[in-house]
C-alpha positions in Angstrom: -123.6 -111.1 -77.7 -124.9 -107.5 -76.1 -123.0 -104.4 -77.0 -121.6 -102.9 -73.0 -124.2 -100.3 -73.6 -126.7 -102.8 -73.9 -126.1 -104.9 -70.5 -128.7 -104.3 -67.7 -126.4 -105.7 -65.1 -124.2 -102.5 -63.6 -120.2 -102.9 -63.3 -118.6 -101.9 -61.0 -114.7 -101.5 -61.2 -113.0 -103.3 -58.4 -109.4 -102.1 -57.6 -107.4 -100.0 -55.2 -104.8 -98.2 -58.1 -105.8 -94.6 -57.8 -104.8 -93.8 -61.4 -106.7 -96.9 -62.9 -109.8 -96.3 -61.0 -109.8 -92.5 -62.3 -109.7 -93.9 -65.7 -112.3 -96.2 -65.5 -114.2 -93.0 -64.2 -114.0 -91.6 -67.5 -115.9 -94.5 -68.9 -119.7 -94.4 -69.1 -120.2 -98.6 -68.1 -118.8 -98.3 -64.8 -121.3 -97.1 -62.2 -119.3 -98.1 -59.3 -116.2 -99.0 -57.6 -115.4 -101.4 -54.9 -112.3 -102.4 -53.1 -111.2 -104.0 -50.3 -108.1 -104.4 -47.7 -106.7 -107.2 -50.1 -106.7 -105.3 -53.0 -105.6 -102.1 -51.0 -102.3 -104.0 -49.5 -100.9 -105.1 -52.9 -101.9 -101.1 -54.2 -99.6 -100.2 -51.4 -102.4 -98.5 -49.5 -100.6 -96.9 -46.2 -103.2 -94.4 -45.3 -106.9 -96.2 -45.2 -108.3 -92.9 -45.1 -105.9 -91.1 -47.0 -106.7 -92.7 -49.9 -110.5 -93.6 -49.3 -111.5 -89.7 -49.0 -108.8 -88.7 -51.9 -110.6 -91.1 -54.3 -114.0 -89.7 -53.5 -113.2 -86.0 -53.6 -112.5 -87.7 -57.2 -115.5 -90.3 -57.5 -118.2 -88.0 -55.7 -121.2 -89.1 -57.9 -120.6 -93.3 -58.1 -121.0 -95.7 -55.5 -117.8 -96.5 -54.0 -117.8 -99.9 -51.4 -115.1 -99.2 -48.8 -114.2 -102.5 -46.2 -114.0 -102.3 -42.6 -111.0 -104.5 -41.0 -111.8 -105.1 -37.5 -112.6 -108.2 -36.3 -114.2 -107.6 -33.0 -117.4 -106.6 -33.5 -117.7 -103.3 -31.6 -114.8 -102.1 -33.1 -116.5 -103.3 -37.0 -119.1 -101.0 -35.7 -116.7 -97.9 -35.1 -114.8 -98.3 -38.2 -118.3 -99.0 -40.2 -119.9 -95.9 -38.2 -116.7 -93.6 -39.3 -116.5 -94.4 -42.9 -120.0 -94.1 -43.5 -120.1 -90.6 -42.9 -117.3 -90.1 -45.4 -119.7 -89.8 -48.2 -123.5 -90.0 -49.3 -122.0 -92.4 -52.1 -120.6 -94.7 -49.7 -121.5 -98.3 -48.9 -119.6 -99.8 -46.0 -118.4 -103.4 -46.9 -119.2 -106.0 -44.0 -118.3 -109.3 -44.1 -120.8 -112.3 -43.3 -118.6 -113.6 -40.0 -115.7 -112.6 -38.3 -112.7 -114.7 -38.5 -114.2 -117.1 -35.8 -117.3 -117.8 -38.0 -119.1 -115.8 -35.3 -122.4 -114.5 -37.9 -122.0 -110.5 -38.1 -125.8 -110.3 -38.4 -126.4 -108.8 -35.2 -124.1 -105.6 -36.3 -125.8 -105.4 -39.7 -128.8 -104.7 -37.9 -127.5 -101.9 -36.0 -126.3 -100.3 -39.0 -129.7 -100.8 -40.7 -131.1 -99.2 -37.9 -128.2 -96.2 -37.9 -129.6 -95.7 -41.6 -126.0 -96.6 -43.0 -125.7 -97.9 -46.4 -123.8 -101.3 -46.6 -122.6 -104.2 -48.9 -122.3 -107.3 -46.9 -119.7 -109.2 -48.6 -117.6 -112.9 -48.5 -121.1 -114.9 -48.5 -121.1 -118.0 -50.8 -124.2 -119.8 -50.3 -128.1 -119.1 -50.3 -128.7 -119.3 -46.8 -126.4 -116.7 -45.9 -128.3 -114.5 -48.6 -131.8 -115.6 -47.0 -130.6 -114.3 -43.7 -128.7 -111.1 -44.9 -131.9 -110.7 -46.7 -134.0 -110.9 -43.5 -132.2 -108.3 -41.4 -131.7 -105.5 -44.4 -135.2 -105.9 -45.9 -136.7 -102.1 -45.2 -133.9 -100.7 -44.4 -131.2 -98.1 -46.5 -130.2 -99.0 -50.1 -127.7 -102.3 -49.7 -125.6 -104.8 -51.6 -125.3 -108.4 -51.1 -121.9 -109.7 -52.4 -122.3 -113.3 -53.6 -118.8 -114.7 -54.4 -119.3 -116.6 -57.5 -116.0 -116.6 -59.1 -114.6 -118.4 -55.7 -118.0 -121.0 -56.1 -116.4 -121.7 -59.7 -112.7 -122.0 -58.0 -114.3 -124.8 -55.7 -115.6 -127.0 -59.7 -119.0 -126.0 -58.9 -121.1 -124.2 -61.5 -121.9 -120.5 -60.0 -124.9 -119.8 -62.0 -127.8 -121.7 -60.6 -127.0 -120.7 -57.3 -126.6 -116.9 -58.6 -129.9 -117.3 -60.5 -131.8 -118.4 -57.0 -129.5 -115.4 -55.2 -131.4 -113.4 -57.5 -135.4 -114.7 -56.7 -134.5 -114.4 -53.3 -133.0 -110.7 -53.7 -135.9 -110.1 -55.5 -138.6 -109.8 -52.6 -135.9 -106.7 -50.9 -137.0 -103.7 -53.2 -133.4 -102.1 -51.1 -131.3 -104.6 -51.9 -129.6 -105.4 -54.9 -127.4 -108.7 -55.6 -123.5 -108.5 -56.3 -121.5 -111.0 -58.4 -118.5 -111.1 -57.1 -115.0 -111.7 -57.8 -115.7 -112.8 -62.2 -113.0 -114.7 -63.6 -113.9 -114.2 -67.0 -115.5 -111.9 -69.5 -118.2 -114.3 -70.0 -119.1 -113.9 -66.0 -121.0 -110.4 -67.2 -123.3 -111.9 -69.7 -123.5 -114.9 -67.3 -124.6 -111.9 -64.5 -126.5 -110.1 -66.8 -128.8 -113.2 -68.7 -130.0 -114.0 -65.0 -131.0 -110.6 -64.1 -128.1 -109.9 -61.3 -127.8 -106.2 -60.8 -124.3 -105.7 -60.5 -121.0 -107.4 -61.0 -117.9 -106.2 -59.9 -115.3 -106.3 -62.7 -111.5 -106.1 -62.1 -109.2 -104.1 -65.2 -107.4 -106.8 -66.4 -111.2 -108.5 -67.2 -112.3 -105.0 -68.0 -109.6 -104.6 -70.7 -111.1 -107.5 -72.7 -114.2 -106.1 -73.3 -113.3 -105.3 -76.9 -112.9 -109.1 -77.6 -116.9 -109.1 -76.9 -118.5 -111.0 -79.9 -115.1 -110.5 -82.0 -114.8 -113.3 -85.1 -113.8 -116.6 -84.3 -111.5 -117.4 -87.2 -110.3 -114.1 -86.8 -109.6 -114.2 -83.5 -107.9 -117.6 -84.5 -105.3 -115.9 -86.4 -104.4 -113.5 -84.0 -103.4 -116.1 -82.0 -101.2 -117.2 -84.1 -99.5 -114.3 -85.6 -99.4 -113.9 -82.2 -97.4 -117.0 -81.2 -94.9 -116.5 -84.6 -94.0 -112.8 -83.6 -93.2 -113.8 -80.3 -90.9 -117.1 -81.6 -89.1 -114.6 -83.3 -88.2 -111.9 -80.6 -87.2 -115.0 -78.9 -84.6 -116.1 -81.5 -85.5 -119.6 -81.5 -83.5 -121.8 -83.9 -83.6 -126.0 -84.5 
């Protein structure tokens, strides 16, 4: 089990809580941020912008992935356009389709050609990542977001699919792959023993990082001094 420090794969903090994401700043492991409008609603986000601009006047020197929301394409375009010019760090999020499963990779091309930086996001299988692949080869530095943890949610195993998401990643010397949404602490060595370059991390997986390679038996018996403190707060009696 590799110490953090050791890891090749980059983490990347995904959130939207302003005061957990300056926290994480202070840590040397995490080279990046990501969010998205999910994540920004249940933060409480009111102000898209607001809060985008206020977080990188904080986070100027880390790559921070902000989402556009439109679902029209010319409008994805605007919005993309706009927050791209919010930052030199910034990548603007795009999804793989519109809501109508219309393919957005007309508008990625335009936005390769505008020079803008992206991370196309929400894809799940290789042949979405062949054609992403295709149209941002050459182009500005980009991120292809591979959901893994939501392949595991389906009972499929995640990591032979990520390992070939990798080989064909590999031939885009501008593009690096993403995997997304982890459910586990184990999902970063997973990321890392294939040679993914980044995986986005939320804090409640980020805060077990100190159980990396901790003793079994001893980890064994803080479960259970763990379930006997809590029987007695609880007052149980038989």
């Amino acid at each position: 089990m590799y110490r953090v420090a050791d890891l090749n794969v980059k983490i990347f903090a995904d959130g939207a809580d302003r005061a957990t994401m300056l926290e994480l700043y202070q840590k040397p492991f995490v080279r990046g941020f990501t969010t998205n409008p999910t994540l920004m609603c249940k933060a409480g986000i009111k102000n898209y912008e607001s809060f985008a601009r206020d977080m990188l006047d904080a986070i100027p020197d880390r790559p921070i992935c902000f989402e556009v929301f439109a679902d029209e394409f010319p409008e994805m375009e605007r919005q993309a356009r706009k927050i791209a010019t919010w930052g030199d760090n910034v990548y603007v999020k795009v999804p793989i389709t519109n809501t109508r499963r219309e393919s957005s990779l007309e508008l990625i091309c335009r936005l390769v050609h505008a020079g803008i930086k992206q991370n196309i996001t929400a894809l799940m299988t290789l042949s979405q990542v062949k054609d992403v692949c295709r149209v941002l080869d050459g182009g500005p530095p980009a991120q292809v977001s591979v959901f893994a943890g939501r392949i595991a949610d389906t009972g499929r195993d995640p990591v032979p699919l990520m390992a070939a998401a990798v080989q064909l990643v590999r031939s885009c010397s501008n593009v690096e792959l993403i995997w997304a949404s982890p459910r586990e602490l184990l999902n970063i060595y997973q990321a890392d023993e294939i040679g993914c370059h980044i995986i986005t991390v939320t804090d409640d997986i980020l805060r077990k990082l100190p159980l990396a390679g901790k003793d079994l038996l001893d980890f064994s018996l803080d479960t259970v001094v763990m379930f006997h403190q809590d029987a007695l707060r609880s007052g149980f009696a038989l």
